[in-house]
N, C-alpha and C positions, 0 to 999 in steps of 0.2 A: 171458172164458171161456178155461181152457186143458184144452187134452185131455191125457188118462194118459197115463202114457207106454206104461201096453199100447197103447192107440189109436195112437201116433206109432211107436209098434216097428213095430205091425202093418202100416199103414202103407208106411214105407221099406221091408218086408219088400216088401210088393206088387210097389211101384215097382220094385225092382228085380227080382225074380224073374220079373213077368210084363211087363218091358221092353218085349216087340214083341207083346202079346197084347191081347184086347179082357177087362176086367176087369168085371164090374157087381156093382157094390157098392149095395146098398141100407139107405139109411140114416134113421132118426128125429132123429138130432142132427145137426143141419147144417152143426156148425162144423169139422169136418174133410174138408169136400168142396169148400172151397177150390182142394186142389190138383188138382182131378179137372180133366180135358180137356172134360167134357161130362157137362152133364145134364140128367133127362128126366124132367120132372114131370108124374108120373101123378095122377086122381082118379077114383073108381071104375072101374080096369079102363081106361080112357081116358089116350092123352097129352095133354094140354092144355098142353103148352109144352117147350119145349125148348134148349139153347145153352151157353156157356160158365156158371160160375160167375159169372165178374163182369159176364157180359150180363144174364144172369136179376136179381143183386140189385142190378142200377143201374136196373134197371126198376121202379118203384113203382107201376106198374099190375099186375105179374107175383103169380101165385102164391104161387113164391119169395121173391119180397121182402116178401111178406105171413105166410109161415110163418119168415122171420128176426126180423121182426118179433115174431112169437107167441113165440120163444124167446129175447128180448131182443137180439138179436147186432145193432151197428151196420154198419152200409156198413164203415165203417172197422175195425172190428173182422172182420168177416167177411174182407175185403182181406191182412189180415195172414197169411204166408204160415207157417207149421210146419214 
């Protein structure tokens, strides 16, 4: 899967614009949260997990790694960085 390049604009815009800020970004397609610092898997109104990208999808008990799955994205694939 590769993302648009709206998505990679928007993106780089972030990173750099909001360099020393706290951003939350909430997102349906997973495959551009890679590069994110942190994240916080909510289910109804609830946190149920929490931690780096590549903690949550090396975990195959997690969530996460269970909605990458639902949208096809490998380990491997998900790893790869944009």
């Amino acid at each position: 899967m590769v993302l648009l390049p709206a998505e990679v604009a928007m993106q780089q815009a972030l990173r750099s614009s909001f360099k020393s800020s706290t951003v939350i970004f909430i997102a349906h397609r997973l495959k551009g949260l890679q590069n994110m610092d942190r994240i916080i898997v909510m289910d109804q109104g609830e946190i149920k997990e929490q931690g780096s990208p590549q903690e949550l999808a090396a975990k195959t008990d997690s969530l996460f790694y269970s909605m990458l799955q639902a949208q096809h994205i490998s380990l491997e694939e998900f790893s790869k960085r944009e």
